[in-house]
Legacy VTK file of the C-alpha trace (Angstrom):
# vtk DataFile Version 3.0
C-alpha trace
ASCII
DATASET POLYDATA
POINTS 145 float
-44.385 -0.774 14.900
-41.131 -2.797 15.219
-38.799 -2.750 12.254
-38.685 -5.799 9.901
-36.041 -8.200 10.364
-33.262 -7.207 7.972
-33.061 -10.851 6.179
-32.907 -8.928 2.732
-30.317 -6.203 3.243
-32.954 -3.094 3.663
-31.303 -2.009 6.907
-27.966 -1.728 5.130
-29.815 -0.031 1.959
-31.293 2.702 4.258
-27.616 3.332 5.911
-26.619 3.750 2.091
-29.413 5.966 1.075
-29.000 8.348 4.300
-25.497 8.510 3.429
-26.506 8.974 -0.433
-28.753 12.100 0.305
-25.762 13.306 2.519
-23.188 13.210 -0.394
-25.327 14.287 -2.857
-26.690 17.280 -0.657
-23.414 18.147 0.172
-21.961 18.024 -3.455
-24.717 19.428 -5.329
-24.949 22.406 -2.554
-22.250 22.971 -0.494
-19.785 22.366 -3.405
-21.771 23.537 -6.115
-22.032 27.234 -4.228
-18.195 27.032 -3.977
-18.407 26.412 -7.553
-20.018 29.434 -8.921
-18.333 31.438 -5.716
-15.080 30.715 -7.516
-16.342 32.113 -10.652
-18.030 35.209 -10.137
-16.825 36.342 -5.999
-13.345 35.154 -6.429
-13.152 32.705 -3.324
-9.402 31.604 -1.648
-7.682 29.469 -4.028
-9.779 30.066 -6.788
-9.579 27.263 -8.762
-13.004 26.169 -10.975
-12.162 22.875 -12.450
-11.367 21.834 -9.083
-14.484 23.343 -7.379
-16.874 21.816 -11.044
-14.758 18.180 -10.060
-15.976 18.644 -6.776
-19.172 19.275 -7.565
-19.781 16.635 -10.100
-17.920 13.643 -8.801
-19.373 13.675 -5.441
-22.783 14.432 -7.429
-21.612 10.935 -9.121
-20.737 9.359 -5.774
-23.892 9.773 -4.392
-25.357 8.258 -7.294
-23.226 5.511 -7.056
-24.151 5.174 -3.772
-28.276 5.266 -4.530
-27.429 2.428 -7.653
-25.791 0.311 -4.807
-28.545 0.576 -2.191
-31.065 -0.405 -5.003
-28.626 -3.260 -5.711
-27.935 -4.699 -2.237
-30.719 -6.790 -2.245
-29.696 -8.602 -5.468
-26.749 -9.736 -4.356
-25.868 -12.917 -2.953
-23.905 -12.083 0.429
-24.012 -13.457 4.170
-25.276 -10.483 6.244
-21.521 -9.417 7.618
-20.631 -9.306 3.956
-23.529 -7.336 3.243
-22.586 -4.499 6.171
-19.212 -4.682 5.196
-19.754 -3.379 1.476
-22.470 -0.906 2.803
-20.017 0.391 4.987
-17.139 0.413 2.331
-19.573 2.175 -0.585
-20.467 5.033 2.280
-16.905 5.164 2.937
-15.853 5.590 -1.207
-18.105 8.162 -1.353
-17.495 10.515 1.544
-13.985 9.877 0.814
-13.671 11.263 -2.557
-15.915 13.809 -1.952
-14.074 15.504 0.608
-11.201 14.537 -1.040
-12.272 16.463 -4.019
-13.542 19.456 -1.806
-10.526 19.587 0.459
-8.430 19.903 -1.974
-10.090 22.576 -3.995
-10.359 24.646 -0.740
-6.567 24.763 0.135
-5.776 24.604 -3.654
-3.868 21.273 -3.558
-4.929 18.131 -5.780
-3.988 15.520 -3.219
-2.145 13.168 -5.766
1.332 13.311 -4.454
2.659 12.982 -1.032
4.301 15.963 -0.258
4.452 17.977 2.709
2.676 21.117 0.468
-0.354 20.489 1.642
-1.242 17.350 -0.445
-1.698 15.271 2.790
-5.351 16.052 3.463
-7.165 15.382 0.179
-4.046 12.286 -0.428
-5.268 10.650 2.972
-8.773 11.150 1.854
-8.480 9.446 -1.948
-6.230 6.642 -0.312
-8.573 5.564 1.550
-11.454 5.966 -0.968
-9.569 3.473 -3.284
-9.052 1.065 -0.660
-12.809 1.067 -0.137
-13.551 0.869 -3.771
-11.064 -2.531 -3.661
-13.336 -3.617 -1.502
-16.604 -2.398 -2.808
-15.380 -4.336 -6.344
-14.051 -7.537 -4.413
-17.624 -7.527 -2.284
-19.726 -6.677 -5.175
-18.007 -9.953 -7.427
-18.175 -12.145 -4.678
-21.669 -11.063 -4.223
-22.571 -12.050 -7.899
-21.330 -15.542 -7.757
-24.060 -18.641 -7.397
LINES 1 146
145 0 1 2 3 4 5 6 7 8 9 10 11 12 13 14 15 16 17 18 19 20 21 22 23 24 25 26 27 28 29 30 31 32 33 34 35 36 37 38 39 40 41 42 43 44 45 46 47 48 49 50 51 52 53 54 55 56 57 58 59 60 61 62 63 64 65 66 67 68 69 70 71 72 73 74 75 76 77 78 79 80 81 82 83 84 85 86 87 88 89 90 91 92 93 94 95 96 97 98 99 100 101 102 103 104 105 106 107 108 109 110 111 112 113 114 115 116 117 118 119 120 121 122 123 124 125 126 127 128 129 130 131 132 133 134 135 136 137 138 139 140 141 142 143 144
């Protein structure tokens, strides 16, 4: 059976959800293990509030991203538009959720530039916030009449 044409956004939504079960999978699992490994096996770096962050903001990403999928279809955008904030949401959520991870793993917060380290999880939150400019720009002009 051939796929429906995508006049109402779904094949964007489905690129959202598959990324949505990917961030939430990895958060809830990967991250969460590291979580409890840091409390009770002592893991490198062990740092817990960093590891629960991890955990629960890229939980919160990937529900972000399941709200948005649900949403897509509400909103009034030309089909580029559409991609584009589809492909900026996915990119807001892997971001911060490696950028949480990565920096819980090598112990560094990523909020400064420095050459300590902060450069992995800093590149990854930069360019999480540029996609969430765009998700917010994309996501008001997709509201307008």
């Amino acid at each position: 059976m051939a796929p429906a044409q995508d006049d109402d956004g779904r094949e964007d939504a489905r690129y959202i959800l598959r990324h949505a079960v990917g961030v939430f999978g990895f958060s809830t699992w990967i991250t969460g293990m590291l979580q409890a490994f840091s409390i009770t096996e002592g893991i490198p770096n062990k740092n817990e509030s960093q590891w629960r962050t991890a955990h629960v903001g890229g939980t919160m990403h990937a529900v972000f991203l399941f709200a948005i999928a649900g949403a897509l279809k509400e909103l009034n955008l030309s089909a580029s538009d559409r991609k584009s904030l589809a492909f900026y949401s996915v990119m807001m959520g892997w971001g911060n959720s490696l950028g949480y991870s990565v920096g819980a793993l090598i112990g560094k917060r990523g909020l400064e530039a420095k050459p300590d380290g902060n450069l992995p999880p800093l590149a990854l939150f930069l360019s999480a916030m540029y996609a969430l400019a765009k998700v917010m720009q994309l996501t008001y002009k997709g509201t307008q009449p």
